[in-house]
N, CA, C and O atoms as a GROMACS GRO file, in nm:
protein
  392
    1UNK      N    1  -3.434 -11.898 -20.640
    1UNK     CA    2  -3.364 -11.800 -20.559
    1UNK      C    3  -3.239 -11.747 -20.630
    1UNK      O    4  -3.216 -11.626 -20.619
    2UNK      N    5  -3.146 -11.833 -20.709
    2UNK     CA    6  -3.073 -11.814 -20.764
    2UNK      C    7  -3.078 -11.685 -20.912
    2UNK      O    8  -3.019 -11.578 -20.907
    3UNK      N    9  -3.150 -11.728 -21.013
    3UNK     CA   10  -3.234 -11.640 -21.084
    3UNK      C   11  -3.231 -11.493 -21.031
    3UNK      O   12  -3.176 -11.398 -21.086
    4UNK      N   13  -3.322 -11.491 -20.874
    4UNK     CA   14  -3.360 -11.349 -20.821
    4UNK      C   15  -3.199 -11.305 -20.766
    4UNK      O   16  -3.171 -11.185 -20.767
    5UNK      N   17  -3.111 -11.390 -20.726
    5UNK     CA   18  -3.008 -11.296 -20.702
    5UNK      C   19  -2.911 -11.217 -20.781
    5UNK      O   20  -2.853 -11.110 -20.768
    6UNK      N   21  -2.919 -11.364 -20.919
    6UNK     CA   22  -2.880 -11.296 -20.988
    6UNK      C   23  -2.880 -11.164 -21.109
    6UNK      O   24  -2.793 -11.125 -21.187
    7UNK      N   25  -3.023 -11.121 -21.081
    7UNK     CA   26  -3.094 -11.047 -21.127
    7UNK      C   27  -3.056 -10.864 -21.083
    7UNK      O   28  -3.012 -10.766 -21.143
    8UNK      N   29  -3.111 -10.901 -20.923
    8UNK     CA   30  -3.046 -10.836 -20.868
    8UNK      C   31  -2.917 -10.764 -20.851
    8UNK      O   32  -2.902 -10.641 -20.854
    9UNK      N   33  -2.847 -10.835 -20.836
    9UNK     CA   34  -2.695 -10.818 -20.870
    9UNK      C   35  -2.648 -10.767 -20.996
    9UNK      O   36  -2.542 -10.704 -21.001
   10UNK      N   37  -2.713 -10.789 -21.093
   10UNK     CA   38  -2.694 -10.695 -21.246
   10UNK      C   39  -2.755 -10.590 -21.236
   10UNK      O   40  -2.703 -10.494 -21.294
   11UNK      N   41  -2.879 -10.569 -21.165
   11UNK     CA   42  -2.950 -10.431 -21.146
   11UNK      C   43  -2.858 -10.349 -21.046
   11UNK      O   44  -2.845 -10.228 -21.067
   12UNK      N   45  -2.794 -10.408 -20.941
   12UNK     CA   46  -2.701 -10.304 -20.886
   12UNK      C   47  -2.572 -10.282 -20.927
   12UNK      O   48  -2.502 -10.194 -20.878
   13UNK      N   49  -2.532 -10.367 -21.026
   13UNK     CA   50  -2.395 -10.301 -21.073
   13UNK      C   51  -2.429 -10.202 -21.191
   13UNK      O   52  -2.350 -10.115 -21.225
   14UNK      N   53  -2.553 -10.221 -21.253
   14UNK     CA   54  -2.548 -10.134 -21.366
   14UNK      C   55  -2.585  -9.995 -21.317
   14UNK      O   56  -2.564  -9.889 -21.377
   15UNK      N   57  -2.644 -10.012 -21.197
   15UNK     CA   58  -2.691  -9.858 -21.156
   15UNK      C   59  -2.589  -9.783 -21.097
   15UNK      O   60  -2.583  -9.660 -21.098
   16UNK      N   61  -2.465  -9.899 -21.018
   16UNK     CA   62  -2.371  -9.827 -20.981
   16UNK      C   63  -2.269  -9.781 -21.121
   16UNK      O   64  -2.245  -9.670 -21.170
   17UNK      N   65  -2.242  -9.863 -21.143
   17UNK     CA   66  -2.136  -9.808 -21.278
   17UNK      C   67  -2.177  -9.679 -21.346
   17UNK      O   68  -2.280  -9.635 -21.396
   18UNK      N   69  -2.022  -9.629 -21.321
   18UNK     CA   70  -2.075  -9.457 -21.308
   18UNK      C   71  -2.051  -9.448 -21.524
   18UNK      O   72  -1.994  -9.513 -21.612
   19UNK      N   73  -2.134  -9.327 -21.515
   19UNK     CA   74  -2.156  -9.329 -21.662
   19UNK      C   75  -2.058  -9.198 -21.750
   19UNK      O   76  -2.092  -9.082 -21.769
   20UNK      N   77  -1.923  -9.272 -21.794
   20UNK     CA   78  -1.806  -9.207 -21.801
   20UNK      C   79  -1.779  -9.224 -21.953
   20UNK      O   80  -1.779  -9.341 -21.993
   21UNK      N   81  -1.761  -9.151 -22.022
   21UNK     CA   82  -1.680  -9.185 -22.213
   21UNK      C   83  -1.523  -9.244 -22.183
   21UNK      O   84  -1.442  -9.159 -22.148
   22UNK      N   85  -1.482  -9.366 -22.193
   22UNK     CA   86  -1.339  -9.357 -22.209
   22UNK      C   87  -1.288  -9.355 -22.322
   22UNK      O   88  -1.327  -9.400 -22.429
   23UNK      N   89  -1.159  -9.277 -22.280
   23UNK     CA   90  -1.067  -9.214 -22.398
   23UNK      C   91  -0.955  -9.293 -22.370
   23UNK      O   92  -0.953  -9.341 -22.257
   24UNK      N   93  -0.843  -9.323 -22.459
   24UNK     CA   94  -0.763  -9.397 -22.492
   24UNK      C   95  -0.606  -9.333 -22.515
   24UNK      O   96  -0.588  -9.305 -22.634
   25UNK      N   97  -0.494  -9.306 -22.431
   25UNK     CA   98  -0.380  -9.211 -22.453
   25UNK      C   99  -0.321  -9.282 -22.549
   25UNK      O  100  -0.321  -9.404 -22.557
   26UNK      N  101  -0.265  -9.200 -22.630
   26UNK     CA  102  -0.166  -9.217 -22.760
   26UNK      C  103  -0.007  -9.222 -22.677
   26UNK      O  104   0.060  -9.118 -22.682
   27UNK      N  105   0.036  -9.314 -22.620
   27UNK     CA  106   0.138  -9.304 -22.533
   27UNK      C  107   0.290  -9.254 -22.570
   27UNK      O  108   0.371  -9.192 -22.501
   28UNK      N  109   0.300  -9.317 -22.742
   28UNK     CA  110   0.395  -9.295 -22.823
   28UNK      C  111   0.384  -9.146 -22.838
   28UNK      O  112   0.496  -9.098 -22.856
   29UNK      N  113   0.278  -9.046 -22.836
   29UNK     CA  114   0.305  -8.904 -22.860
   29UNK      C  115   0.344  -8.860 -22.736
   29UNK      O  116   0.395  -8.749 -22.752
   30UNK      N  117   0.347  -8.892 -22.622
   30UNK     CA  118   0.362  -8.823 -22.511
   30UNK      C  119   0.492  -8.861 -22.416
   30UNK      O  120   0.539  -8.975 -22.410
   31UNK      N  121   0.537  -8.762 -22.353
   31UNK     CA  122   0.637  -8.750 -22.284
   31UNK      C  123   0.642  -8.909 -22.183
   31UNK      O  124   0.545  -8.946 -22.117
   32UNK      N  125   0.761  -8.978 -22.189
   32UNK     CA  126   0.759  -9.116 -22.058
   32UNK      C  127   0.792  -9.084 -21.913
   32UNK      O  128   0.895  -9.040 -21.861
   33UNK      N  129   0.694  -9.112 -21.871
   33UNK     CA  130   0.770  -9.161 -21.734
   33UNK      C  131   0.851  -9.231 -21.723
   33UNK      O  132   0.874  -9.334 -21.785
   34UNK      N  133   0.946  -9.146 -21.576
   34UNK     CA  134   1.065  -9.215 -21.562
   34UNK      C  135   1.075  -9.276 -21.438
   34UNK      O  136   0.985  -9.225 -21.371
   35UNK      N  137   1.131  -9.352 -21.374
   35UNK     CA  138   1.147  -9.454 -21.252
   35UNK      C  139   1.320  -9.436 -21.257
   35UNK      O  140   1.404  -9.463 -21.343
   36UNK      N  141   1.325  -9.385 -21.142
   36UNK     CA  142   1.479  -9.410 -21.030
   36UNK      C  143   1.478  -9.519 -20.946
   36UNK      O  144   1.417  -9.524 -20.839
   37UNK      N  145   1.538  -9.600 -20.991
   37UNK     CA  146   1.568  -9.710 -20.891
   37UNK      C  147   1.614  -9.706 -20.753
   37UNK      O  148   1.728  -9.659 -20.744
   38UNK      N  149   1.558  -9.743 -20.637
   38UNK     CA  150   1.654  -9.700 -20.510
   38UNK      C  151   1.699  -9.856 -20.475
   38UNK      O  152   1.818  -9.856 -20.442
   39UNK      N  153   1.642  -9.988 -20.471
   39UNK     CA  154   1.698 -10.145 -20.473
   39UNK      C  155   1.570 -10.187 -20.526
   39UNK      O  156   1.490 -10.106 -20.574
   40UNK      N  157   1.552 -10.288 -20.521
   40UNK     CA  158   1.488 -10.425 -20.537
   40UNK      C  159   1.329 -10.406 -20.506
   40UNK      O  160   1.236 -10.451 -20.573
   41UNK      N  161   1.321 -10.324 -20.384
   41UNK     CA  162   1.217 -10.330 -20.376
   41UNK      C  163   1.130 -10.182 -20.356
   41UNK      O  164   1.007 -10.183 -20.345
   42UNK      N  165   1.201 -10.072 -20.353
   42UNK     CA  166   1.184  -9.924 -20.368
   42UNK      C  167   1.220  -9.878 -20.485
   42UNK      O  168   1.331  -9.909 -20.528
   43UNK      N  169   1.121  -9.783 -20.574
   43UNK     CA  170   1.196  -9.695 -20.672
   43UNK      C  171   1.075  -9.564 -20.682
   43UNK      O  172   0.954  -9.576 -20.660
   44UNK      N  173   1.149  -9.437 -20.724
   44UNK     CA  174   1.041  -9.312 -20.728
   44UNK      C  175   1.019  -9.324 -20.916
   44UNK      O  176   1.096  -9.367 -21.002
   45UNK      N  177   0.856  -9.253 -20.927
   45UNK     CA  178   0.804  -9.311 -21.051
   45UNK      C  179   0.809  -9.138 -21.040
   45UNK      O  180   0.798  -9.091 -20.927
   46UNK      N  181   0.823  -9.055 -21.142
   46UNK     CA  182   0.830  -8.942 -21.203
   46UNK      C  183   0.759  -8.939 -21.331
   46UNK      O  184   0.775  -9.003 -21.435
   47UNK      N  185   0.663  -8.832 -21.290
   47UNK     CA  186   0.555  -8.812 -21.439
   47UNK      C  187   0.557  -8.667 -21.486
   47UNK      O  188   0.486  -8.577 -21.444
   48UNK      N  189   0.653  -8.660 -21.582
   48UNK     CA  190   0.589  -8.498 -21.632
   48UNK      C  191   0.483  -8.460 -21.670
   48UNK      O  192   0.463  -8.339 -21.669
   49UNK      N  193   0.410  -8.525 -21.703
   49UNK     CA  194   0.279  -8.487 -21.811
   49UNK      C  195   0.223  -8.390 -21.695
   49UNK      O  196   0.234  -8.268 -21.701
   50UNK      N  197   0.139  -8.486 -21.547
   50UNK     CA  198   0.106  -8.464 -21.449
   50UNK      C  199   0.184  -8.364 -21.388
   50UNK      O  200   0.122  -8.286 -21.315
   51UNK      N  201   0.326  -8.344 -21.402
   51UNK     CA  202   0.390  -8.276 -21.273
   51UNK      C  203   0.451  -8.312 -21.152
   51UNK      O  204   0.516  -8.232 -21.085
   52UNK      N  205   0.418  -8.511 -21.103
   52UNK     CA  206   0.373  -8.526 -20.982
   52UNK      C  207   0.509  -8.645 -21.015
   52UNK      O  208   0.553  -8.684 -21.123
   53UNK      N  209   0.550  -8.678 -20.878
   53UNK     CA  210   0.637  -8.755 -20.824
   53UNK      C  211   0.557  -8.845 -20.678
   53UNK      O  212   0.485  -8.809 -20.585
   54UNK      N  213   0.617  -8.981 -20.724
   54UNK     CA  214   0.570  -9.118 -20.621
   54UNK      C  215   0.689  -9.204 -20.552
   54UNK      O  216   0.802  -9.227 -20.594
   55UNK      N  217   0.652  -9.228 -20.480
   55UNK     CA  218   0.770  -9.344 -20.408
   55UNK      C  219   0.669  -9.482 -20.420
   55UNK      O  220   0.555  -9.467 -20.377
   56UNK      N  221   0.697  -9.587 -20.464
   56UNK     CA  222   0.669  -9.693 -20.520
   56UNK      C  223   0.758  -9.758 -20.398
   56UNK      O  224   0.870  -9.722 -20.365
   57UNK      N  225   0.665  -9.882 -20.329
   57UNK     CA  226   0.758 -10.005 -20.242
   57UNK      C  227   0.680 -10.108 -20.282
   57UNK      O  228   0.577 -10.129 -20.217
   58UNK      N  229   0.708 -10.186 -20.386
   58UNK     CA  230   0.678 -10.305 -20.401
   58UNK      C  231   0.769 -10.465 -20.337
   58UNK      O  232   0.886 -10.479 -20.302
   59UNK      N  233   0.648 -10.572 -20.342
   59UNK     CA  234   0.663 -10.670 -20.311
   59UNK      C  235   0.621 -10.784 -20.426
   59UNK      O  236   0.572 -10.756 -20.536
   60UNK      N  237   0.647 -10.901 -20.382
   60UNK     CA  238   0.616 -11.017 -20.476
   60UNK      C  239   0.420 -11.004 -20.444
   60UNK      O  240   0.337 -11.021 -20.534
   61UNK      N  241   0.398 -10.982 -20.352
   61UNK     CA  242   0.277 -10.983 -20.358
   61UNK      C  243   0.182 -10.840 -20.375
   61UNK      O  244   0.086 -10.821 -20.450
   62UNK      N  245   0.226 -10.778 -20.307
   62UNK     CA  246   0.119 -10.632 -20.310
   62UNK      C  247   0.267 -10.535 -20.320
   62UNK      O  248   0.385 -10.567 -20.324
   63UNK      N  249   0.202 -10.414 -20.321
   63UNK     CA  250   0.285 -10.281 -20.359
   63UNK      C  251   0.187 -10.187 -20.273
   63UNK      O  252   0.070 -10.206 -20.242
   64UNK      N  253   0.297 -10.051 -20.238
   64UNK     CA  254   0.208  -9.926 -20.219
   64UNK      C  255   0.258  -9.792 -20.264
   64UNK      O  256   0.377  -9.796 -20.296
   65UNK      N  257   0.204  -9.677 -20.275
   65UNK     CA  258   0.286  -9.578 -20.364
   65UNK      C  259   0.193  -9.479 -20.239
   65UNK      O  260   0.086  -9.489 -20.178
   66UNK      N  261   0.314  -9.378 -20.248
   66UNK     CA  262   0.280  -9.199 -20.172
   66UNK      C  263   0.349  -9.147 -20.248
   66UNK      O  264   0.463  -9.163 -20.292
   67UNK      N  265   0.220  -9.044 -20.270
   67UNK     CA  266   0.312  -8.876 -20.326
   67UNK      C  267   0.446  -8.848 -20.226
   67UNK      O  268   0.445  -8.886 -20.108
   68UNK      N  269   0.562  -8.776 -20.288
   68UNK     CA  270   0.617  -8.738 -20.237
   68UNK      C  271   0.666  -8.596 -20.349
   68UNK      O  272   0.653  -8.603 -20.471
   69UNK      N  273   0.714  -8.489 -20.285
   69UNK     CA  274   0.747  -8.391 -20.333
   69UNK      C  275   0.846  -8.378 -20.416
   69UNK      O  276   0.960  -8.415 -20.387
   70UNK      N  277   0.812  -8.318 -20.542
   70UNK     CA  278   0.933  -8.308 -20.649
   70UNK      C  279   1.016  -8.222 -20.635
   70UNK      O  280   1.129  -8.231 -20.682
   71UNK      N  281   0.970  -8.115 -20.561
   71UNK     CA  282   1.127  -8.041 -20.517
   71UNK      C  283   1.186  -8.100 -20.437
   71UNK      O  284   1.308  -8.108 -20.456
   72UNK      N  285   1.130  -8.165 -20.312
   72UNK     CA  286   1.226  -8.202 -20.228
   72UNK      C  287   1.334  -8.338 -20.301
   72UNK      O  288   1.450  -8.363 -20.270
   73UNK      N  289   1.252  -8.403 -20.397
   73UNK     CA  290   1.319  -8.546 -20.473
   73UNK      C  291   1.412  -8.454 -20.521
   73UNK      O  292   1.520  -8.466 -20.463
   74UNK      N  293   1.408  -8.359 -20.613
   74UNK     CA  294   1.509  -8.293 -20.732
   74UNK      C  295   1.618  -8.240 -20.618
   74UNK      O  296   1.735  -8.247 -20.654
   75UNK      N  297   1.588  -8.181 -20.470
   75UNK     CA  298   1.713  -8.120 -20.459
   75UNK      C  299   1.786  -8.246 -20.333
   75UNK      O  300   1.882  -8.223 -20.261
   76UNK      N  301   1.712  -8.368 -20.337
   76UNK     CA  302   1.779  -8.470 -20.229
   76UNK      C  303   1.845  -8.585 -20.340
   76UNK      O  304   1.951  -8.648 -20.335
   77UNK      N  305   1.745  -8.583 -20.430
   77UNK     CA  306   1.830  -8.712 -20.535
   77UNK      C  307   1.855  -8.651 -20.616
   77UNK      O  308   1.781  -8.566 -20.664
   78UNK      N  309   2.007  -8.686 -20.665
   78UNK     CA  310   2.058  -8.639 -20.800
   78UNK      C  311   1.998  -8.685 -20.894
   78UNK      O  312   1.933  -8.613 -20.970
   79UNK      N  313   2.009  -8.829 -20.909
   79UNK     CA  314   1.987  -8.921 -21.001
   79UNK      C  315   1.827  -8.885 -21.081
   79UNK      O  316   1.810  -8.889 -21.203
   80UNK      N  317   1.739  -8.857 -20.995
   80UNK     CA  318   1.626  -8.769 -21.052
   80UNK      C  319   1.633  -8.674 -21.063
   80UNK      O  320   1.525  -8.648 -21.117
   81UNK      N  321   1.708  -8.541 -21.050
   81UNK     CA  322   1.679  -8.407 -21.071
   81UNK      C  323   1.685  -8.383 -21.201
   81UNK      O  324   1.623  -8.282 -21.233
   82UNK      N  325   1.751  -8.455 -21.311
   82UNK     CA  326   1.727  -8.407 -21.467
   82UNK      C  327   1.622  -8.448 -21.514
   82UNK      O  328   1.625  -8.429 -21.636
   83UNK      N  329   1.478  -8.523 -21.464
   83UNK     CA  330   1.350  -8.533 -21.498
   83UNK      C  331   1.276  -8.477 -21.449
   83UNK      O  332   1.160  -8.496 -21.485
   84UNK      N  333   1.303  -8.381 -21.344
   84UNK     CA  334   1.197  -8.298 -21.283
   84UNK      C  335   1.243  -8.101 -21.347
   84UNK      O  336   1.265  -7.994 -21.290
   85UNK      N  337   1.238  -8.132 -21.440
   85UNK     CA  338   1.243  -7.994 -21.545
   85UNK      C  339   1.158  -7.882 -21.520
   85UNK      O  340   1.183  -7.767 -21.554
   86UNK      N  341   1.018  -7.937 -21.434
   86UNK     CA  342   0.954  -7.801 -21.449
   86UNK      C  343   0.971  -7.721 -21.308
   86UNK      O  344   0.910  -7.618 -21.283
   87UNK      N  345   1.087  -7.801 -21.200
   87UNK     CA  346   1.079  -7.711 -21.094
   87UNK      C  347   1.180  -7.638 -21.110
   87UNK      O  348   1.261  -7.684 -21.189
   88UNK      N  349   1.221  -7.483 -21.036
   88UNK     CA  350   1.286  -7.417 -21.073
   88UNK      C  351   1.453  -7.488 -20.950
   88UNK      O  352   1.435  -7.525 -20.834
   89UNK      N  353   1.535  -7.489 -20.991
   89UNK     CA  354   1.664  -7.500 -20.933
   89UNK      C  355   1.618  -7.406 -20.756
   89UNK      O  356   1.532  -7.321 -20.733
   90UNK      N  357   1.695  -7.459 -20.685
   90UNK     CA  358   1.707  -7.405 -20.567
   90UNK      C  359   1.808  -7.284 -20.593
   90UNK      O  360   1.918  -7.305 -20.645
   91UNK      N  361   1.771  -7.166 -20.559
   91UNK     CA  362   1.906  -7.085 -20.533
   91UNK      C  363   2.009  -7.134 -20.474
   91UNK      O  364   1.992  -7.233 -20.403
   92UNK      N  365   2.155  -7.070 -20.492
   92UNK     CA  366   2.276  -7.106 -20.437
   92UNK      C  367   2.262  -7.040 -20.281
   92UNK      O  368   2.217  -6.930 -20.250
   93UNK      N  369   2.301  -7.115 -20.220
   93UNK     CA  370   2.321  -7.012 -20.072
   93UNK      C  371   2.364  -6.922 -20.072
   93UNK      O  372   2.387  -6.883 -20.187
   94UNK      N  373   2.398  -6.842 -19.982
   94UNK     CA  374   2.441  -6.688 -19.974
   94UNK      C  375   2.579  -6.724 -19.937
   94UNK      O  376   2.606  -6.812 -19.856
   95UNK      N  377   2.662  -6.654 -19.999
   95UNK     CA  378   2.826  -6.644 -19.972
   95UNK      C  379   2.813  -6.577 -19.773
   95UNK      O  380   2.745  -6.479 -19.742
   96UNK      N  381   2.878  -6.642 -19.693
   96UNK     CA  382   2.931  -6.570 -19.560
   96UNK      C  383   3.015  -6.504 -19.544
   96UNK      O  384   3.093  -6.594 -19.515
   97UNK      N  385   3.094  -6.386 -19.536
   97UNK     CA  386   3.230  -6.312 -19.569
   97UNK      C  387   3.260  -6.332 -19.392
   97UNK      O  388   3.185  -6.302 -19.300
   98UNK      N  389   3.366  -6.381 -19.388
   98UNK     CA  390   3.452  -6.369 -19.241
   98UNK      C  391   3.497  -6.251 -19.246
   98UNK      O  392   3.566  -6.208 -19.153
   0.00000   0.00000   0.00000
């Protein structure tokens, strides 16, 4: 019985395993990601390559990450806005004349 399951079980992982070329990034040629620390157990992970910004909450045991918006990060945190280069600056507000 053993034999047949394990038989089995190689016939369904090989049929599932999707049939992909992997490629290998040259990390040293490419731009780093950067991480803003917020404490201990929050920090936002910033990727230019991608474009895309994460909020990272890790633990000693598990972690979880959500997109969050790079304009809204660039114009709420300072501390990240000089890694988010490709969004354009917010305009200045409009002067009010009394």
């Amino acid at each position: 019985m053993r034999p047949l399951l394990l038989t089995l079980t190689a016939l369904l992982f090989s049929a599932c395993y999707p049939h992909a070329e992997v490629t290998r990034v040259q990390l040293a040629k490419q731009t780093p990601f950067h991480i803003v620390q917020i404490d201990s157990t929050f920090v936002y992970l910033i990727d230019p390559r991608t474009e895309t910004c994460f909020l990272l909450a890790g633990g000693s045991e598990s972690f979880g990450m959500t997109h969050v918006p790079c304009d809204k990060l660039k114009s709420n945190v300072p501390e990240a806005a000089p890694f988010i280069a490709w969004v354009p600056d917010a305009p200045a507000a409009p002067v009010v004349a009394h």
